[in-house]
Backbone bond lengths (Angstrom), bond angles and torsions (degrees), N, CA, C in turn:
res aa  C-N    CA-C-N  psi(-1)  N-CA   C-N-CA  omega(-1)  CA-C   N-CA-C  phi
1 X - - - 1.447 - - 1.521 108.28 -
2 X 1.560 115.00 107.76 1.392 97.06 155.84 1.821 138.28 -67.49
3 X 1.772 105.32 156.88 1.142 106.30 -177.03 1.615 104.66 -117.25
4 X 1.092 103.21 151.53 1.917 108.86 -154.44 1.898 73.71 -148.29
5 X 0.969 82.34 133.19 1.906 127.07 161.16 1.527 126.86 -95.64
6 X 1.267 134.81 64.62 1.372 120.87 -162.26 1.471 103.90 -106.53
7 X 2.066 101.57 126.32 1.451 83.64 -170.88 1.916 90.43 -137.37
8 X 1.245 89.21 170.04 1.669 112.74 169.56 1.210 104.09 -76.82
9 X 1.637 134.28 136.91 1.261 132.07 146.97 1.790 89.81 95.25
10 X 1.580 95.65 -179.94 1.506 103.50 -170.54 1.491 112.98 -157.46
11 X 0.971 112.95 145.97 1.628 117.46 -160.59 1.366 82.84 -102.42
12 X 1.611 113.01 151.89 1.475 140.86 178.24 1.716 108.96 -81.49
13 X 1.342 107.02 110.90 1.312 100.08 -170.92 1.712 118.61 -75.14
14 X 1.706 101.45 156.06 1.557 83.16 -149.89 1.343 140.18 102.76
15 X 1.716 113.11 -56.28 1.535 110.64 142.77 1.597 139.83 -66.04
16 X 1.653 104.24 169.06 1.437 97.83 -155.44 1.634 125.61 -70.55
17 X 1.746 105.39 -6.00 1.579 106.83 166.38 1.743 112.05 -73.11
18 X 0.862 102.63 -27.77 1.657 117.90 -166.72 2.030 86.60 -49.82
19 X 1.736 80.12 -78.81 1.979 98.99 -170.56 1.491 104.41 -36.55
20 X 1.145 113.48 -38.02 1.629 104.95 -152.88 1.597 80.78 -74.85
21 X 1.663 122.19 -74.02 1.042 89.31 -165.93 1.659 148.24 -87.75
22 X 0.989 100.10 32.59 1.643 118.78 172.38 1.440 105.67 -103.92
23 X 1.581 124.06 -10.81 1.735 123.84 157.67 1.820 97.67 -69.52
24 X 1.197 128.59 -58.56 1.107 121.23 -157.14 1.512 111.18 -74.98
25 X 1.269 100.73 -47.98 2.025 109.39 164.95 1.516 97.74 -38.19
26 X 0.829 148.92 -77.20 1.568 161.64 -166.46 1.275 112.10 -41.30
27 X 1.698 108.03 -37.68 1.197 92.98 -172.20 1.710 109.03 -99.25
28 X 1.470 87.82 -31.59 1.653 94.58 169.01 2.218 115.60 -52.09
29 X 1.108 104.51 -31.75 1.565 93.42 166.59 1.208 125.89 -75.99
30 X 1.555 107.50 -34.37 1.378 112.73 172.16 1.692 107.89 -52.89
31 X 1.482 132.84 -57.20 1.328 119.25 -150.10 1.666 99.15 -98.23
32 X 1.682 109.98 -5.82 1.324 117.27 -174.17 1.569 118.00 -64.73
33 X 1.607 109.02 -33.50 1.180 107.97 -175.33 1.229 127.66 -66.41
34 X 1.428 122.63 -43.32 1.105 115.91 153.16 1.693 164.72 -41.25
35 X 1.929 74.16 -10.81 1.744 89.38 174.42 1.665 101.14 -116.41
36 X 1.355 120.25 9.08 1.379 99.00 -173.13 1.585 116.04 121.21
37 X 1.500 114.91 -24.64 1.292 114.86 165.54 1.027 121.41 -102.30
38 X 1.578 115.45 170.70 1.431 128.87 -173.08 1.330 117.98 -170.42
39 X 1.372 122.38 162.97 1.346 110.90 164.38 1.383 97.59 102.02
40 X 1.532 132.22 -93.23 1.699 115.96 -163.84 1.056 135.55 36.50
41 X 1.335 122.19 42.11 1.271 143.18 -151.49 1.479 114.89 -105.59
42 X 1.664 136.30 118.41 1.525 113.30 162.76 1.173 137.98 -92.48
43 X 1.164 109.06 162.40 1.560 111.68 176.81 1.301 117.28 -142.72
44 X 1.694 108.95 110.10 1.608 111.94 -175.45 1.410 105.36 -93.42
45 X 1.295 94.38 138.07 1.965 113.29 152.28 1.286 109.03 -107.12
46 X 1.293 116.17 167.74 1.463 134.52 -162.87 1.453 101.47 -106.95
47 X 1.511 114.61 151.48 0.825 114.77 -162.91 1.996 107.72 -75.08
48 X 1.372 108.30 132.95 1.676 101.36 -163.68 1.663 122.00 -110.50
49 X 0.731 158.17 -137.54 1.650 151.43 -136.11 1.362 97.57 -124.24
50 X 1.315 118.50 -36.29 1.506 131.29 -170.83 1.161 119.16 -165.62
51 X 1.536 109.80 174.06 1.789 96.44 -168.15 1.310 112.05 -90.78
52 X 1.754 111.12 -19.05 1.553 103.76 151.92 0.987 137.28 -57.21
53 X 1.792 119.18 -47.40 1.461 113.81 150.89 1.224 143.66 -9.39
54 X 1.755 104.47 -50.97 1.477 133.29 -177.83 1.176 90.71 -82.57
55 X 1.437 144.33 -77.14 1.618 150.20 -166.26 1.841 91.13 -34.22
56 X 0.812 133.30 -60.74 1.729 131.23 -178.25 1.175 115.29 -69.73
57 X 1.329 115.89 -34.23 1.546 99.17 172.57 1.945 122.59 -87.68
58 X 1.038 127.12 -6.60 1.127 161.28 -146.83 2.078 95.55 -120.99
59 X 1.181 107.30 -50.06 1.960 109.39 160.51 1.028 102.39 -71.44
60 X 1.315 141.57 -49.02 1.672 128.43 -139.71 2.389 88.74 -86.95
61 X 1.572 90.85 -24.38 1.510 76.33 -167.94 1.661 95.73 -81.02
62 X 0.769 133.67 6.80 1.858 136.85 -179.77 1.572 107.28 -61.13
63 X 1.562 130.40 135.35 1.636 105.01 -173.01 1.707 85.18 -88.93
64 X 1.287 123.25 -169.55 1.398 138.07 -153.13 1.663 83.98 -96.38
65 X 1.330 110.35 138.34 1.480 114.91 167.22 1.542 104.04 96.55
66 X 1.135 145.95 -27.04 1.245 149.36 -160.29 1.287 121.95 -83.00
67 X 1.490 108.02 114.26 1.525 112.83 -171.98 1.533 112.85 -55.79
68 X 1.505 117.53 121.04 1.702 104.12 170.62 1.541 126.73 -91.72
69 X 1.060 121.40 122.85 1.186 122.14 -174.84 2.113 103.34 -104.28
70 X 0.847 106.24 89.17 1.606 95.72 169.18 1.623 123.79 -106.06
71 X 1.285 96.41 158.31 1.740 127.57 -152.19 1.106 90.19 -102.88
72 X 1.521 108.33 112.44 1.683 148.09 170.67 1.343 143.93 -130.84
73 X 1.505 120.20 98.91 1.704 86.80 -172.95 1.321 119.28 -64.84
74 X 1.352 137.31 30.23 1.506 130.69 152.09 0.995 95.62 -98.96
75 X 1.429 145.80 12.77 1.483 112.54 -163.16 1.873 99.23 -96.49
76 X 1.703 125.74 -144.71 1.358 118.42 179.95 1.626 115.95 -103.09
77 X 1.231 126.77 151.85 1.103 117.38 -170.83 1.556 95.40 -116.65
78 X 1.808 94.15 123.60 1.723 102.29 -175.48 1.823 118.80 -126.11
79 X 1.290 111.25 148.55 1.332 99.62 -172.47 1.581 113.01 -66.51
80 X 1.480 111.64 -161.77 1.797 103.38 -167.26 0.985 96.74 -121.62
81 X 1.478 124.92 5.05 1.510 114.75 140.78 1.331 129.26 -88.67
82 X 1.109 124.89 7.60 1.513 147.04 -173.16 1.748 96.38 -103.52
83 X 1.446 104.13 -51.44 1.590 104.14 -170.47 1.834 111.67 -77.92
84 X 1.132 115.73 -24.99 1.496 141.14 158.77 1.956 98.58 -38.20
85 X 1.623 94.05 -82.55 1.234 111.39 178.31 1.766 133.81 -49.50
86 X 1.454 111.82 -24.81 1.312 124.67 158.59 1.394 118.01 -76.31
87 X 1.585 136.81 -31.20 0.977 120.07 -158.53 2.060 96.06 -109.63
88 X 1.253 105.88 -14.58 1.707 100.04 150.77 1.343 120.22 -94.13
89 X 1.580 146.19 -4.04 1.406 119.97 106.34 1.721 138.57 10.04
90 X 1.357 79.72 -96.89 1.706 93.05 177.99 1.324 111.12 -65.99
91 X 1.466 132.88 -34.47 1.544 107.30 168.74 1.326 126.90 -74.00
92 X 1.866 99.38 -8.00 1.869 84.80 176.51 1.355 105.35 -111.92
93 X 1.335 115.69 32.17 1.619 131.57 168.00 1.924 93.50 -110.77
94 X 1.143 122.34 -1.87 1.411 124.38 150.36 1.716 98.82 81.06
95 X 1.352 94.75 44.11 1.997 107.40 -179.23 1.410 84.31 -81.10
96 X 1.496 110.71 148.19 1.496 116.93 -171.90 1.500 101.72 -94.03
97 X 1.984 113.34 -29.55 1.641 76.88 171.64 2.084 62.29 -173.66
98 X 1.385 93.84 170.65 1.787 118.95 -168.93 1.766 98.52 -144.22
99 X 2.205 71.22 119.52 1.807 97.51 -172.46 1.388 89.89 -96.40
100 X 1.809 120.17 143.98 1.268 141.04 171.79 1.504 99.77 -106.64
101 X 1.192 110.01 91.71 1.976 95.28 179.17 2.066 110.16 -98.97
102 X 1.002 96.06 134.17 1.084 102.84 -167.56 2.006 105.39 -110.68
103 X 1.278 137.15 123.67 1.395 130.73 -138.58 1.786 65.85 -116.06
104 X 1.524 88.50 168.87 2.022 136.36 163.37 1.248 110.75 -67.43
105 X 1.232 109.23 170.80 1.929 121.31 -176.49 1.275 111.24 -28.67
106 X 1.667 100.52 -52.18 1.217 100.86 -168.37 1.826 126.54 -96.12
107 X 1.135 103.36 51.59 1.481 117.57 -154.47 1.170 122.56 39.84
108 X 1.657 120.30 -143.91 1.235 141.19 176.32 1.216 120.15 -84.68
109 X 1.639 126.60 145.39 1.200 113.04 169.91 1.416 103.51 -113.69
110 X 1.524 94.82 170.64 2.180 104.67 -164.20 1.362 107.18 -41.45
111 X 1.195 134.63 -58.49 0.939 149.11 -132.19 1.935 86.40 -73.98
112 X 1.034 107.66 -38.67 2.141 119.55 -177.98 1.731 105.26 -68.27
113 X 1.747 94.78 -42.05 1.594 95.39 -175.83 1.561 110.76 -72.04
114 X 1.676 110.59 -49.92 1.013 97.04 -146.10 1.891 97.69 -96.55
115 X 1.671 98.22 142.03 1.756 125.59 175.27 1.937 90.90 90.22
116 X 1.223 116.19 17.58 1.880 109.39 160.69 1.340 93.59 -58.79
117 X 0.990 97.74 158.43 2.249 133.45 -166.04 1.731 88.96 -94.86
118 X 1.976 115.38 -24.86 1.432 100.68 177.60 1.402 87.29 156.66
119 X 1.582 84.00 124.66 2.422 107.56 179.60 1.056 82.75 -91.58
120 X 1.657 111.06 155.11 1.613 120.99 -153.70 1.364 74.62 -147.85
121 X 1.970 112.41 153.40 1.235 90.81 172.38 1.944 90.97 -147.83
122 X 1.137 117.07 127.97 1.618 102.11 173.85 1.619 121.72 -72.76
123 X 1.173 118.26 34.46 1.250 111.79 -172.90 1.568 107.14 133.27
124 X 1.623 129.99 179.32 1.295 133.69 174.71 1.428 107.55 -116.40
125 X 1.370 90.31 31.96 1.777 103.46 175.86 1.511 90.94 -100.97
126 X 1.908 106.31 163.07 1.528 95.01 142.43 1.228 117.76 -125.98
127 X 1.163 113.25 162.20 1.766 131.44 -154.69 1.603 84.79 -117.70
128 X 1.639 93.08 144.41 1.676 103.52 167.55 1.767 94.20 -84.50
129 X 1.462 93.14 164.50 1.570 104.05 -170.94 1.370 106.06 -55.17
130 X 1.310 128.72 -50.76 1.215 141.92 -163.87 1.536 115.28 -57.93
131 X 1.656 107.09 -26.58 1.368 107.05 167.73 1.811 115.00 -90.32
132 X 1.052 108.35 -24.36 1.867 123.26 169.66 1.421 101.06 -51.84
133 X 1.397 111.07 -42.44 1.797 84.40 -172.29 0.837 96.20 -95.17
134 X 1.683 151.93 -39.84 1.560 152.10 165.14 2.011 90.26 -23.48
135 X 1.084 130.82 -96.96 1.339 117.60 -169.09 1.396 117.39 -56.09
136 X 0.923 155.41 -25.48 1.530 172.25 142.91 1.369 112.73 -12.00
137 X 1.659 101.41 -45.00 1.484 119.78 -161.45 1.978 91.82 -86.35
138 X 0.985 106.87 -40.70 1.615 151.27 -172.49 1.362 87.74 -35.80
139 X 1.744 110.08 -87.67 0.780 134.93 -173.26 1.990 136.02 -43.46
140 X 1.816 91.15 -38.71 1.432 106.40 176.54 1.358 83.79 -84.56
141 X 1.475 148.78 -62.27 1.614 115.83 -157.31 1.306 100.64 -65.39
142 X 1.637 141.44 -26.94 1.560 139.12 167.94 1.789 97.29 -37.88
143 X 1.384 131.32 -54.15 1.112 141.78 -171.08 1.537 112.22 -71.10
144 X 1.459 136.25 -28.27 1.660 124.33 -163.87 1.547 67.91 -94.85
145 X 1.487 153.74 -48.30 1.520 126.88 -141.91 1.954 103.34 -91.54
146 X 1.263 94.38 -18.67 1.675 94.76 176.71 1.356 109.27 -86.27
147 X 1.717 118.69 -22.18 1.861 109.26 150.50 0.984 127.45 -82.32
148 X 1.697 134.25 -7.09 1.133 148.82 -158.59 1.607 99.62 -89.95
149 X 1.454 117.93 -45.22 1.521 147.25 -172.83 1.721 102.00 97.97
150 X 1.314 111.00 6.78 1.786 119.15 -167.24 1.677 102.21 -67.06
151 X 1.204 123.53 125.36 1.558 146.74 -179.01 1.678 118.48 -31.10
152 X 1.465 111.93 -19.85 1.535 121.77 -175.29 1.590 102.02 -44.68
153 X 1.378 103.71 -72.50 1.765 120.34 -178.43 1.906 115.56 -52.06
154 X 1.079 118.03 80.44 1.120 136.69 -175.72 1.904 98.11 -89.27
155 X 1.228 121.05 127.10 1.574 121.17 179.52 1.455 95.94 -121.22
C-alpha cells in the first residue's frame, strides 16, 4: 500500500521541518518495504483562496482507491498502536495506497472532511502545518517499526 502525504503550504527546503521529516520518510521506506508499504511520498499545494479551494485541490491530487485519512483538531485521537493497526488493516484489505491530507490556516474544507476513511487528530491543540507533518512523518515510521516488531516503539 502506498503512503502519500498531501499537504497545504510548503516547507523551506533546507530548514529544520523539511530534515526532520525527510529523516523519518526515509526511514519509514526503508523498513516499509518489507511489510507491504511504500511510497511516503509528498505532495505540496500552495496555499489557495479558501479552504474549499484547498479541499478540491488536495482530492483531485488523491490516486483513485486511496483511503483518506485527514488531519483535524475535531477529528479522533488514537494511540500508535491503534494507528499502526489501522493502516495494516487497509493494506491487507488490499487498499492500493492511504492519502494523509493535511489543510492551510484555515483548515479543511467539507468536501476533505466529509466521506474521510478517518479525521485524525494530534491532540485538541492546534499545530502549525509545518509541525503536522514533522509528527505525521513521526508517526508512520512509529508505525513500519511497530509492524516490523523493530525496538523503536517502546510502550
Amino acid at each position: 500500500m502506498r503512503i502519500d502525504i498531501l499537504a497545504v503550504g510548503r516547507l523551506k527546503a533546507g530548514g529544520g521541518e523539511h530534515i526532520l521529516v525527510e529523516r523519518y520518510l526515509e526511514r519509514a521506506r526503508g523498513g516499509g518495504r518489507a511489510i507491504g508499504l511504500s511510497g511516503f511520498a509528498v505532495g505540496e499545494l500552495p496555499d489557495g483562496k479558501s479552504a474549499d479551494w484547498e479541499a478540491d485541490a488536495l482530492l483531485a491530487r488523491m490516486k483513485r482507491g486511496s483511503r483518506r485519512i485527514v488531519l483535524d483538531e475535531r477529528g479522533k485521537t488514537v494511540s500508535s498502536e491503534t494507528f499502526a493497526g489501522t493502516l495494516a488493516d487497509w493494506r491487507d484489505q488490499g487498499a492500493p495506497a492511504a492519502a494523509f491530507l493535511i489543510g492551510g490556516p484555515d483548515g479543511h474544507g467539507r468536501a476533505a472532511r466529509d466521506g474521510a476513511d478517518l479525521m485524525l487528530s494530534f491532540g485538541a491543540m492546534t499545530w502549525p502545518h509545518q509541525l503536522v507533518r514533522a509528527m505525521l512523518a513521526e508517526q508512520l515510521y512509529r508505525a513500519v517499526t511497530i509492524l516490523s516488531g523493530h525496538p523503536y516503539h517502546r510502550a
